[in-house]
C-alpha positions in Angstrom: -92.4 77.2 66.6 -93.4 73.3 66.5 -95.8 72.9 68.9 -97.2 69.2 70.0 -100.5 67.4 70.4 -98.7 65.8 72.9 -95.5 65.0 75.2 -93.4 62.5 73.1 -95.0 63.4 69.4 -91.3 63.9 68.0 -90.6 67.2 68.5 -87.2 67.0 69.8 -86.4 64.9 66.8 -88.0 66.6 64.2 -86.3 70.0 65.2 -82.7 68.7 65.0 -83.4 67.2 62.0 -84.9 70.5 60.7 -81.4 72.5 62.6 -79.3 70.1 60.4 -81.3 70.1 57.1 -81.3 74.3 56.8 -77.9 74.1 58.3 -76.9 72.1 55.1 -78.6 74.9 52.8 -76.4 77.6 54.0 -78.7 79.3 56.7 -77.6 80.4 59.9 -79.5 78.1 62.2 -80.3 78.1 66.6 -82.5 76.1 67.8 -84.6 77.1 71.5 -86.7 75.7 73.8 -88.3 78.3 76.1 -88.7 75.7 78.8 -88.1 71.9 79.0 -88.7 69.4 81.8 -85.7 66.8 81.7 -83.6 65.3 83.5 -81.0 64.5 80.7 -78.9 68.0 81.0 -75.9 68.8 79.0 -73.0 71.3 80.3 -72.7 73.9 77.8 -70.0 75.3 76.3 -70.5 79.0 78.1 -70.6 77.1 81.6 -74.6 75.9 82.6 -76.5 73.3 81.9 -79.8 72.9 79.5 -81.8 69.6 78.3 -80.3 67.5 76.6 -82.2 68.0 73.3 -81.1 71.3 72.8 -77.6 70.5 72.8 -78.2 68.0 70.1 -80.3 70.6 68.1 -77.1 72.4 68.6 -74.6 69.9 67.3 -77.0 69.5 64.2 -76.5 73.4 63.5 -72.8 72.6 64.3 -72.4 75.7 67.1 -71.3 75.3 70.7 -74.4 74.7 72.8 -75.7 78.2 75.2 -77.8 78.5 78.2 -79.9 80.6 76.2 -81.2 77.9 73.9 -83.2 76.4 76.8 -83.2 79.0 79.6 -85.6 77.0 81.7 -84.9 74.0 83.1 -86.8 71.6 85.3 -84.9 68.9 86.3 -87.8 66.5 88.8 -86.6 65.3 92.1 -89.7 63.7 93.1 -93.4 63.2 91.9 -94.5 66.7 92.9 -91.5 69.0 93.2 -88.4 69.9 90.9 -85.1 71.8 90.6 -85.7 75.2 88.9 -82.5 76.0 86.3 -82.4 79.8 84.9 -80.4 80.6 82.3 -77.8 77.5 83.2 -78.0 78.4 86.5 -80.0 76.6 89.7 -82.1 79.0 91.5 -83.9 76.4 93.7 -86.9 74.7 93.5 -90.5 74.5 93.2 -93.3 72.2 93.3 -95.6 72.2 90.7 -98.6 73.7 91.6 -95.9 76.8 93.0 -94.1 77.2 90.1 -97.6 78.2 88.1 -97.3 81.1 90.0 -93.1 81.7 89.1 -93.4 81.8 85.1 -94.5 85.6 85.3 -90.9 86.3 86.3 -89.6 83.7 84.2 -90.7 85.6 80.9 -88.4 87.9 80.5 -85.4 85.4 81.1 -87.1 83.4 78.3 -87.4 86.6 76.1 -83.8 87.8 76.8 -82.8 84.4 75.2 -84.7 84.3 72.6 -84.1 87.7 71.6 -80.1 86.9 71.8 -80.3 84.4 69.3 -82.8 85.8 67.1 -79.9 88.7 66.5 -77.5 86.1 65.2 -79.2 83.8 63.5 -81.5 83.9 59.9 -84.1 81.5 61.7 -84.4 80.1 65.2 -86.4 76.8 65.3 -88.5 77.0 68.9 -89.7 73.6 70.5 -93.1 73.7 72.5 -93.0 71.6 75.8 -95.8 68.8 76.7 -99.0 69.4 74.6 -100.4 72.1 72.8 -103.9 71.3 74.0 -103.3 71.6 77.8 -105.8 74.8 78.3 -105.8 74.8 81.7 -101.8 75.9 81.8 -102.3 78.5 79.3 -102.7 81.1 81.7 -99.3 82.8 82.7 -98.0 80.1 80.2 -93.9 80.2 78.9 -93.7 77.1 77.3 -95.9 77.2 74.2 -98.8 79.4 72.9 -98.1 81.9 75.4 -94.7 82.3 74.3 -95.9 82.2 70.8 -98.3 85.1 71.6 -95.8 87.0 73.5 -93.2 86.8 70.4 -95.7 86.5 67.5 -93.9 83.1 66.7 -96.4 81.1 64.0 -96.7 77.4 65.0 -96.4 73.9 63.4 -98.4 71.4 65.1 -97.1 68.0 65.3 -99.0 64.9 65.3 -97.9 60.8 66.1 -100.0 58.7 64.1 -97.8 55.9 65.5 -100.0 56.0 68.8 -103.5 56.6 67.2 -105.9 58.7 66.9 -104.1 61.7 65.1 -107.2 62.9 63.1 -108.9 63.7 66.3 -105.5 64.9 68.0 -104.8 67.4 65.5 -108.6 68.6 64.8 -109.2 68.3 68.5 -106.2 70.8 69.3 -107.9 73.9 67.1 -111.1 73.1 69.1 -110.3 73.4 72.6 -107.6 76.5 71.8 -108.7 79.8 72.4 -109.0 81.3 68.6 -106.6 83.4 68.8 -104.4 80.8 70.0 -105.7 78.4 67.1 -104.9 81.0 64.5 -101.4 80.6 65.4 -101.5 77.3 63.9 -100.2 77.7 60.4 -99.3 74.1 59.8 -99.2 70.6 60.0 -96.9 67.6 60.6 -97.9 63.8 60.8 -94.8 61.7 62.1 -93.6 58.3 62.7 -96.0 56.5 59.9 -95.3 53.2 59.2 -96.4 51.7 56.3 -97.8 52.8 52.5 -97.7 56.1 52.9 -100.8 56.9 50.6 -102.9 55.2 53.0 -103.2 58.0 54.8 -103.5 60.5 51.9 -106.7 61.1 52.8 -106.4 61.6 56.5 -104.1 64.3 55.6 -106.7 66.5 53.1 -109.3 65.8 55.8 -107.4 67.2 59.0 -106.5 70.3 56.3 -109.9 70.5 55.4 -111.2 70.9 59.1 -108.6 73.0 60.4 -107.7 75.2 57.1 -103.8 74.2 58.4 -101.3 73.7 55.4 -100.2 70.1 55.4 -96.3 70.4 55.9 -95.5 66.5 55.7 -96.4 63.0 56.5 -92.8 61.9 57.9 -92.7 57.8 58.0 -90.9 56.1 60.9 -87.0 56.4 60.9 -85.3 53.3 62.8 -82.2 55.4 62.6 -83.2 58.2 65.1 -82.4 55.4 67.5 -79.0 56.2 67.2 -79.6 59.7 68.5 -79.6 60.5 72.6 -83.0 59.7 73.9 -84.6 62.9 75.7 -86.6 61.2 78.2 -86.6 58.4 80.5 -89.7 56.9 78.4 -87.8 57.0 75.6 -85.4 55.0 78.1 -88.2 52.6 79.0 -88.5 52.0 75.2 -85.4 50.9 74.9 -85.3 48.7 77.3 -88.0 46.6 75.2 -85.7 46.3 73.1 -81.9 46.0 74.4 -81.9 42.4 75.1 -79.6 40.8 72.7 -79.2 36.8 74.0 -76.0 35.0 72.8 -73.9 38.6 73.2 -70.4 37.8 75.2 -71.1 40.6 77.4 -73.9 41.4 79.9 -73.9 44.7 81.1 -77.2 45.1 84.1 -78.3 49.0 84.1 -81.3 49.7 87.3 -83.5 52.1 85.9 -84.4 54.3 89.0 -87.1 56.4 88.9 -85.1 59.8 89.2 -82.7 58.2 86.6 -80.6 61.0 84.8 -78.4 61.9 82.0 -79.2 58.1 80.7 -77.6 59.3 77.4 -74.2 57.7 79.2 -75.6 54.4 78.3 -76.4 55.4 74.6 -72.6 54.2 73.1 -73.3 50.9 75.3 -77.0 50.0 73.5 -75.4 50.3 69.9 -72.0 48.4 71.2 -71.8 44.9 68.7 -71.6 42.0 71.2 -73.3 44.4 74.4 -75.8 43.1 75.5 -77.7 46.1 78.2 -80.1 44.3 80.4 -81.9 47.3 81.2 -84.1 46.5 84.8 -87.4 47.7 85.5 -89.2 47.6 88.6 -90.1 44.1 89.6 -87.4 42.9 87.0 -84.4 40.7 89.2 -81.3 41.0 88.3 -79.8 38.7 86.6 -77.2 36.1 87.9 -74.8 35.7 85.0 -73.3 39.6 83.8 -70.2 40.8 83.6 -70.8 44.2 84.8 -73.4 46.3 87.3 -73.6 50.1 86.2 -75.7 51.8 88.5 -76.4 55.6 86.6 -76.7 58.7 87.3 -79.8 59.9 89.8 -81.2 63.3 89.9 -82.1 62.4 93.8 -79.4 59.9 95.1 -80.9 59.2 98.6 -84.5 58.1 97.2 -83.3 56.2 94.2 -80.8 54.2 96.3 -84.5 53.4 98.8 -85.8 52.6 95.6 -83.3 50.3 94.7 -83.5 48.4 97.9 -87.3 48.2 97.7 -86.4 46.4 94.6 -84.3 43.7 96.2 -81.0 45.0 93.9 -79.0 45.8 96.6 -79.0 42.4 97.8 -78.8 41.2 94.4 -75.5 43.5 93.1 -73.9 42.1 96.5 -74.2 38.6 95.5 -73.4 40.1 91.9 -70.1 41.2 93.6 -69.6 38.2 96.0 -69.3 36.4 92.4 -66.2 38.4 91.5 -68.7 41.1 89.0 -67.8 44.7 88.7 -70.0 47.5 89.3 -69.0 51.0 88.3 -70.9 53.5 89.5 -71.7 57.4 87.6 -72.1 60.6 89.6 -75.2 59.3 92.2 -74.5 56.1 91.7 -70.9 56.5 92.7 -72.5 58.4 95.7 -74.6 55.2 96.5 -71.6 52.8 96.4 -69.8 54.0 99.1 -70.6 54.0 103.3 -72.6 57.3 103.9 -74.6 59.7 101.9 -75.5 62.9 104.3 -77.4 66.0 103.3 -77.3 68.2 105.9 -78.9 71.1 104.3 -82.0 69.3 103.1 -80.4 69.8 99.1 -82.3 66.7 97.9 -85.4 66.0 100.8 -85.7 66.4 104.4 -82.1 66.9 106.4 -80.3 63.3 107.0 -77.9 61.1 106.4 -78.4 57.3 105.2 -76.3 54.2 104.8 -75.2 53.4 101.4 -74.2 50.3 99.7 -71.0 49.9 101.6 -69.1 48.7 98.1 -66.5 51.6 98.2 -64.5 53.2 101.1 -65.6 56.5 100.5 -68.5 58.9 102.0 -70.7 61.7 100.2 -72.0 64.9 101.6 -74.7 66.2 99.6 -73.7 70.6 100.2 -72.1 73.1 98.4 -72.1 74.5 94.8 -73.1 72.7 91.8 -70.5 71.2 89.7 -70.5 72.3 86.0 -67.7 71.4 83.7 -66.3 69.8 81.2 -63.1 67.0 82.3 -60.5 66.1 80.0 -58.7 63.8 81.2 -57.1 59.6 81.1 -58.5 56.5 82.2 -56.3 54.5 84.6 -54.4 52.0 84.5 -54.8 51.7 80.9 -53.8 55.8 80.3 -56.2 56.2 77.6 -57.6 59.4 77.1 -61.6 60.4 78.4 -63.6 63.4 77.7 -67.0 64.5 79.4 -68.4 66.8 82.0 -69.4 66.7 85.8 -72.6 67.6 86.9 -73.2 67.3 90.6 -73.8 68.5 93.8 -72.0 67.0 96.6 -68.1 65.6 97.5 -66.8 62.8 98.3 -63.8 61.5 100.4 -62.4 58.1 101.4 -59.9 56.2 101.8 -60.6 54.2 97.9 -60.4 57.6 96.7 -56.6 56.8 97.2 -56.8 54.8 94.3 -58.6 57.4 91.5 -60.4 55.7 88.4 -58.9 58.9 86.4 -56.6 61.2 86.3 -57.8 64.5 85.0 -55.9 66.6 83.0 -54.5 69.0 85.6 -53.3 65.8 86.9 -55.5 65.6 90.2 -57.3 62.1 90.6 -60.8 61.2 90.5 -63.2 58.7 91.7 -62.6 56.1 93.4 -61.4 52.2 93.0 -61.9 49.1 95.6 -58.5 47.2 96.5 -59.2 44.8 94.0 -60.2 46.9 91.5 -63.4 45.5 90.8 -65.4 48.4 92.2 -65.4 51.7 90.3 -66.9 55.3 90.7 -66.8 58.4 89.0 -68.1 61.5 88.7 -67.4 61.9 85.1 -70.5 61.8 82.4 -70.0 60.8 78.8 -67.4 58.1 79.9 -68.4 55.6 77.8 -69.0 57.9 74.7 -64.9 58.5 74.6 -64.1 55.5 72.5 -60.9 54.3 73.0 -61.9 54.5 77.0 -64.9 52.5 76.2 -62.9 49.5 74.7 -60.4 49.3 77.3 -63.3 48.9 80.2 -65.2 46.5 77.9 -61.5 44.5 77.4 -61.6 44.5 81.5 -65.3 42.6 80.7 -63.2 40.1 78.3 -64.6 41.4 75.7 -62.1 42.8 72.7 -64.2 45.6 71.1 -64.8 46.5 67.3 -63.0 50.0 67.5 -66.2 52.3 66.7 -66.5 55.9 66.6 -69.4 56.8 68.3 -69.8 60.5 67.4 -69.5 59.7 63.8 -72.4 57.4 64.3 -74.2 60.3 65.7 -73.3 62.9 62.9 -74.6 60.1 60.7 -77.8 59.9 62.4 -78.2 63.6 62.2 -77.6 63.6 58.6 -79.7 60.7 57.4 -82.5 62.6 59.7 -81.9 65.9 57.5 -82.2 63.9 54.3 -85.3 61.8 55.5 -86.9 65.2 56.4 -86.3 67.0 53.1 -87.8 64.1 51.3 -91.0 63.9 53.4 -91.3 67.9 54.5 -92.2 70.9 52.4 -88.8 72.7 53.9 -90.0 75.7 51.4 -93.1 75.8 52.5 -91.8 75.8 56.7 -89.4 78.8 55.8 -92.2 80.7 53.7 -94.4 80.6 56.9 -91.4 81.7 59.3 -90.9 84.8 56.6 -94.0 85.8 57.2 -93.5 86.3 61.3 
C-alpha cells in the first residue's frame, strides 16, 4: 500500500507507473483505491463509475477497469457535503462530519473488493487517500492505516520534496502515528526532485536513519506525466499556469467552476499543437478574441452556473456569442446553455428551478436515474466516428434538440445544435479524446489539425513512467516487502 504525507504527493502517479512497470515483467497486476474523493469519474467497463485514477492504473495493467478497484467514491457537491458512490453505484449523500459515522458499514464493501482482486491477481497495488498523518480520522478509518490494519497490507510512504520540507514530512509521519500504525511503514519514496540527485543523498540516509524505513527511491521530476489525466482540479489549477501559448491560431476559453468535473475532457485540447486553452480562474475576464467557449462538465450544475454569473462570464460568453464565437457545452454545461434547469427533487440543493443561459432551445430537469454508459457513435455533419461515455443525472428536451450534435450508434440523436449552428451541447464525455472528431471541430475553429493520436500519447506516457520508475526505484526491493504480507 503507498500511503502519502500528504494529498497531492504523487501517489496516483507513482502507482500507475508501478501497474505498468510489473505489468511489463510478466506479473498479474490490479491496482485499488479503498476510497477516493474525486470528481474526475470514469464509467467502467462492468457498468459504475470510480475515480479517474484508478482507471488509468487500470489501463497501465492493460485490464478493463471494475467498480471494485475503487469501491468508494466521493464525488463533492459543495464545501461541506458529497455524493456517496458504493461499488459504482450512488447510494446518496453525506456531509462530511456524517459520513465519519458511515465508514463502519463501508468496510466490508471495501474488503469484498479488495478480496476479489486479490484472488486474481499476483499483487494488487493499494493507493491511500489524503495524508497518512491525519490522526484525528484514524478512528473508524477505510482509507489508509485502517484499511492497512484491517488487511495487514505493509505501507510505502511517499514523500514531495518538490513542495519542501520532506525530512520533517516523512520523520514527522512515524511520530504522530500510533506505533502500531508506524510499524506498518516498511518503506520510503521521495518524488518529484529536481536537480543533482546526490544532493539529497544524505537527506535520504537521515530520514532512514530516524525512522529505520528502507529507502525505496528518490524519483526526479518527470515533465512527461503531464501527458497523463490529471486527478484533481488542483492538478487543473496547475495547468492553467501553464496553458497559455500566445501566437497559437486558436483560442479555446475553458471557466473553471468550482464543482468542475471529469476536466480530463480538456486533456487532448492542452497537448493540441496550435491550441491555445485559456483556462479562467476566478477573477480572470474572459477574453475578447477566441474562437471557441467550452463550458465543462459540473458535478453541481445549478451553483456552478451562480458561480459563473458571479463572475461576470455570462455576460461575457454573450457578447463572446453576439461576435459570431461558438460555445459547446459538456454534460452540465450543456444543461446551463439552454432556458431552464429544474430540480424538483432537491438532487443537487434545495428544490427549484433557475434560469439558464438562454443560448440553446432546450430545458433540463435534474430527476431520475443516473446515466452510466459508454456511446459509440458519429459526429454530425461531418459523420465522423466518436467514442466516450455519459455520466449524468437529468434530461433534457427542446426544440434545438431537433437538430442533434450526434448520432449515436443505435441511430437516436443527441444533444442539441442552435439554428445557426454555432451553439453546441452534449452529453457525451471524452469527445475531444476521439481524434478524428477532434480535428473536424477544430477545422470548424479554422484551424486544420496535425492528425494525432491521443491514446498513443498516453500509452507512451505510461511507458516512459514505467521506465523512469525502474531506473529510480528498487522494484525488487517493493515486491520483497509485498512477499512478506
Amino acid at each position: 500500500m503507498f500511503q502519502g504525507t500528504g494529498s497531492s504527493v504523487g501517489k496516483s502517479v507513482l502507482v500507475a507507473g508501478l501497474c505498468r512497470a510489473l505489468t511489463r515483467r510478466g506479473l498479474v497486476v490490479r491496482p485499488f483505491k479503498p476510497q477516493n474523493m474525486s470528481n474526475n469519474a470514469a464509467v467502467t467497463e462492468d457498468g459504475g463509475e470510480i475515480g479517474r485514477a484508478q482507471a488509468l492504473q487500470a489501463r497501465a495493467c492493460g485490464v478493463a477497469s471494475s467498480v471494485h478497484m475503487n469501491p468508494v467514491l466521493l464525488k463533492p457537491q459543495s464545501e461541506i457535503g458529497a455524493q456517496l458512490v458504493v461499488q459504482g453505484r450512488v447510494v446518496g449523500t453525506a456531509r462530511a462530519r456524517d459520513y465519519q459515522a458511515l465508514k463502519p458499514g463501508l468496510m466490508p464493501h471495501v474488503l469484498d473488493s479488495f478480496g476479489r482482486l486479490r484472488a486474481e491477481a499476483d499483487i494488487v497495488l493499494v493507493e491511500g487517500a489524503g495524508s497518512a498523518s491525519e490522526i484525528n480520522l484514524r478512528r473508524n478509518d477505510i482509507a489508509n492505516m485502517g484499511f492497512a490494519a484491517a488487511t495487514d497490507t505493509p505501507v510505502v510512504l511517499i514523500g514531495d520534496i518538490d513542495r519542501g520540507g520532506v525530512i520533517a514530512s516523512l520523520v514527522g509521519t512515524q511520530v504522530v502515528l500510533d506505533a502500531n500504525d508506524a510499524a506498518r511503514i516498511r518503506g520510503f519514496i521521495v518524488n518529484r526532485m529536481r536537480g543533482d540527485l546526490s544532493l539529497f543523498a544524505d537527506g535520504m540516509a537521515m530520514i532512514a536513519e530516524r525512522t529505520g524505513w528502507a529507502p525505496i527511491g528518490l524519483v526526479p521530476f518527470l515533465d512527461d506525466v503531464r501527458r497523463l489525466p490529471a486527478e484533481d482540479a488542483a492538478d487543473l489549477r496547475d495547468l492553467a499556469r501553464m496553458s497559455r501559448t500566445p501566437g497559437s491560431r486558436t483560442r479555446i476559453v475553458v471557466p473553471l467552476l468550482p464543482m468542475i468535473s471529469n476536466f480530463d475532457d480538456l486533456d487532448p485540447l492542452l497537448a493540441e499543437p496550435g491550441v491555445e486553452c485559456v483556462l479562467l480562474q476566478p477573477g480572470d475576464a474572459m477574453p475578447s478574441g477566441c474562437d471557441l467557449v467550452l463550458l465543462p462538465g459540473s458535478k453541481s450544475t445549478i451553483a456552478d452556473l451562480a458561480s459563473l454569473r458571479r463572475q461576470g462570464w455570462d455576460i461575457d460568453l454573450q457578447a463572446h456569442r453576439r461576435r459570431g464565437g461558438q460555445v459547446i457545452g459538456l454534460c452540465g454545461g450543456y444543461q446551463m446553455l439552454g432556458r431552464r434547469i429544474s430540480d424538483p427533487d432537491g438532487v443537487e440543493g434545495p428544490p427549484g428551478s433557475v434560469d439558464g443561459l438562454g443560448l440553446l432551445e432546450v430545458e433540463t430537469v435534474l430527476a431520475g436515474a443516473k446515466t452510466l454508459s459508454r456511446a459509440d457513435g458519429t459526429l454530425l455533419p461531418e459523420s465522423v466516428p466518436v467514442s466516450g461515455y455519459e455520466m449524468h443525472i437529468g434530461t433534457t428536451a427542446g426544440a434545438d434538440r431537433s437538430r442533434p450534435f450526434l448520432r449515436r450508434a443505435d441511430g437516436s440523436g443527441e444533444g442539441a445544435v442552435s439554428p445557426d449552428g454555432r451553439v453546441s451541447g452534449t452529453y457525451l464525455h471524452g469527445l475531444f479524446g476521439a481524434d478524428a472528431a477532434r480535428g473536424a471541430l477544430l477545422r470548424r475553429l479554422g484551424l486544420e489539425a496535425v492528425p494525432r493520436d491521443h491514446d498513443a500519447g498516453v500509452e507512451d506516457a505510461l511507458d516512459t513512467l514505467a521506465r523512469h520508475l525502474e531506473i529510480h526505484l528498487d522494484i525488487d526491493a517493493l515486491l520483497a516487502i509485498a512477499g512478506s504480507a
